[in-house]
N, C-alpha and C positions, 0 to 999 in steps of 0.2 A: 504493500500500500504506500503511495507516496500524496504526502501534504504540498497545496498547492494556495499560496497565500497572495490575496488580491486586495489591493487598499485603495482609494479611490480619496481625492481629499482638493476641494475647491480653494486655492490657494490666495486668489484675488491679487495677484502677482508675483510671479516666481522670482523674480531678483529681490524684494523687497525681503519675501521669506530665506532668500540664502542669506540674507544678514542675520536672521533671529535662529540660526541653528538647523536649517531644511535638512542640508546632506547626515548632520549626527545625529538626527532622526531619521533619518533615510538608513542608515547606518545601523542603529538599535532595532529599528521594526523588522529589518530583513523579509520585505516583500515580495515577492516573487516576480509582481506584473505591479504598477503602482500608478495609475490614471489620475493623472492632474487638468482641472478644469481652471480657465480664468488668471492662464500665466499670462496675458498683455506681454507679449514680446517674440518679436518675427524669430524665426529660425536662424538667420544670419545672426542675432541678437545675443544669441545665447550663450555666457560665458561656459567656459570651453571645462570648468569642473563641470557643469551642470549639462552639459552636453555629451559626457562621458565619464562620467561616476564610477567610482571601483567598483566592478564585478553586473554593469548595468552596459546594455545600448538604448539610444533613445529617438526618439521620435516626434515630429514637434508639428502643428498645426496653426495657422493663424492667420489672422482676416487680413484682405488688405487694408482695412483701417488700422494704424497701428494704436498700441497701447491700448489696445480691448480684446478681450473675448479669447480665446485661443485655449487648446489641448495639446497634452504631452503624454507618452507613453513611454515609461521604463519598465522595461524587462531581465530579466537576467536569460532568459531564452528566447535564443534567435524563431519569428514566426513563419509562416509560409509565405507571406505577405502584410503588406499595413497598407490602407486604402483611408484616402483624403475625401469624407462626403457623403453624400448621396446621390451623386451626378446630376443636383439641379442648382445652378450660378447664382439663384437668386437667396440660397441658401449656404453652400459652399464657400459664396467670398468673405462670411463673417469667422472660417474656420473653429468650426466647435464642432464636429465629429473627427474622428480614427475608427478604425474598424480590422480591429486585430487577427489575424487570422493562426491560434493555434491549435494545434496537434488532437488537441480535445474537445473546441470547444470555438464559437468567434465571438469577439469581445466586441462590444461596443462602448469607444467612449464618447460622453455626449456633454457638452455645458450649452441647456436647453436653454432659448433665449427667455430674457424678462421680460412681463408684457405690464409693467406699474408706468413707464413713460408718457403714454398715449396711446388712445386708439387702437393707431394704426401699428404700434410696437405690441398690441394683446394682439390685433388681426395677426399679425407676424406670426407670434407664439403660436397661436390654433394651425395656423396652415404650416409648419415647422413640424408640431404634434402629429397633423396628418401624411405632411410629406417622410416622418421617418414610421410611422405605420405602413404604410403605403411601401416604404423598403423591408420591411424583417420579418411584415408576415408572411411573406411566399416563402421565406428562408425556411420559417417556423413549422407551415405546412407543408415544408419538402422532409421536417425533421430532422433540419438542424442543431443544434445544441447551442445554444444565444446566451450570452450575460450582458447583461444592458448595466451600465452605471453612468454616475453624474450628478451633476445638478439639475432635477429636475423641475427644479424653479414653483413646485406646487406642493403645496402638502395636503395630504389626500384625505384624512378623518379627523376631525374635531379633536381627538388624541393626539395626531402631530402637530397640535399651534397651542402657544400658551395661550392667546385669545382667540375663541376664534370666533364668537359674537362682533367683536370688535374689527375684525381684520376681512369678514365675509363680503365687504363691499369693494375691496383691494385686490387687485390684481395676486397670485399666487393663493390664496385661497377662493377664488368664484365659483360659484354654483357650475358656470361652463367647464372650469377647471379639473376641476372637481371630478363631474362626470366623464371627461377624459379619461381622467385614473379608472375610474370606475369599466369603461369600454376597453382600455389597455388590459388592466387585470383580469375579466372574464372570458377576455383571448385567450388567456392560459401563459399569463407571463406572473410570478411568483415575487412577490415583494420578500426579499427572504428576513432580513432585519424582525417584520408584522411575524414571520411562519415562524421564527424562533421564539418570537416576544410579543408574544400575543396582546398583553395589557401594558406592556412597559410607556412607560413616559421618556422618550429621550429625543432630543435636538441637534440639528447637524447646525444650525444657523443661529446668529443671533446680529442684531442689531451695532453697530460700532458706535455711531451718533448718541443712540440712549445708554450706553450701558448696560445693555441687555442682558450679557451674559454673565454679567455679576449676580443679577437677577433672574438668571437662568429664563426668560422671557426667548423663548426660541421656538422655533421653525425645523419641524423635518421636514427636509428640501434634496436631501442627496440620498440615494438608494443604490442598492445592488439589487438587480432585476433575474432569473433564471427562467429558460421555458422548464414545462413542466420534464422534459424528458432528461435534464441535468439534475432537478430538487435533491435524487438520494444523492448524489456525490456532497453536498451541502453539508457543510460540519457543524458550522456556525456563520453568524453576521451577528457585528457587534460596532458600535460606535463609538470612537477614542474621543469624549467630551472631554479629557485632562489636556488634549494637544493643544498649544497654543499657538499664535501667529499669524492668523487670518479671520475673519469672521464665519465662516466656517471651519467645522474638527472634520479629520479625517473619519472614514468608515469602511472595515474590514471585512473580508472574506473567505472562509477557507473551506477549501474543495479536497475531497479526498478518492483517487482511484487506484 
């Protein structure tokens, strides 16, 4: 049997976090795959520790707008492939997907956009939502083995928001949103975090502006996703709320075959 350890963790800027200690928690956690959302910095950007880290290759994604939005994948194993997208421009050029292709399994990493801007940035969101449904269910129904992670920018049950009377008129918690999760989940894609932890109360997100997370006022926003035909490899999902460094903590996964 070997353990396969996958962390996922929304950075809100990779250079910012290599100053507060990234790589010697990169270092202690010894991840296996480690999907970061929301480095803001092109690939040519990337200083050269963080581009090749002991015992890692990496992989890096990013909008042409610079200083926004952007994923990265580190590995300690080489994949068959890593693919930039969903092959649609209007989507692609803000670079927030990777789509990993390993040995067991394909990884999707996603920093799903925010729709609290405008409008026309929630229209965004929903057709973003549709356009990567629209990519992984023929995958799903050919019976593929899918791990979906990220910021998924919604939190799905009244469990995951510390308010959520308060917050139901806001973008990332809407009633539209909402029922999104709702339609993705009864495809048969496994919230794994919910299947381990059924009642638990915990937050990937919390506010920087208020203090939030002094006050533990958070947002589960990031998820580890599995179709149903990977669940038994599923050991655990668990969320590192002591990580510090970004407004979001890291959250883990460990797969055993």
């Amino acid at each position: 049997m070997v353990d396969i350890k996958l962390a996922c963790w929304n950075v809100n800027g990779i250079r910012s976090l290599q100053k507060k200690g990234f790589l010697d928690w990169l270092s202690s956690e010894k991840a296996d795959i480690l999907c970061l959302q929301e480095t803001k910095v092109a690939p040519e950007e990337v200083p050269v520790d963080l581009s090749s880290p002991a015992g890692y290759r990496t992989w890096w994604n990013a909008p042409v707008k610079k200083g926004y939005a952007g994923v990265a994948i580190f590995s300690k194993e080489e994949p068959a492939q890593v693919l930039k997208g969903f092959g649609k421009p209007e989507f692609d050029i803000e670079g927030r997907v990777l789509i990993f292709e390993h040995r067991d399994f394909t990884l999707f990493n996603i920093y799903f956009p925010n729709g609290k801007a405008s409008p026309e940035r929630l229209k965004f969101k929903m057709n973003f939502y549709g356009a990567f449904l629209d990519y992984v269910e023929p995958l799903r129904k050919k019976g593929r083995k899918l791990i979906i992670c990220g910021d998924v920018n919604t939190a799905h049950d009244e469990i995951d928001i510390a308010r959520p009377k308060e917050n139901s008129k806001y973008s990332g918690f809407l009633p539209s949103e909402r029922a999104w999760m709702d339609k993705f989940i009864a495809l048969g894609y496994f919230d794994t975090f919910r299947h381990f932890h059924k009642d638990a109360v915990g937050y990937t997100y919390w506010d920087i502006k208020s203090g939030a997370r002094a006050r533990n006022v958070g947002w589960r926003i990031d998820y580890f996703f599995v179709t149903g035909n990977l669940l038994d490899k599923v050991v655990d999902a668990t969320i590192l709320s002591d990580v510090p460094g970004s407004d979001h903590c890291p959250i883990k996964l460990i797969l055993r075959f």
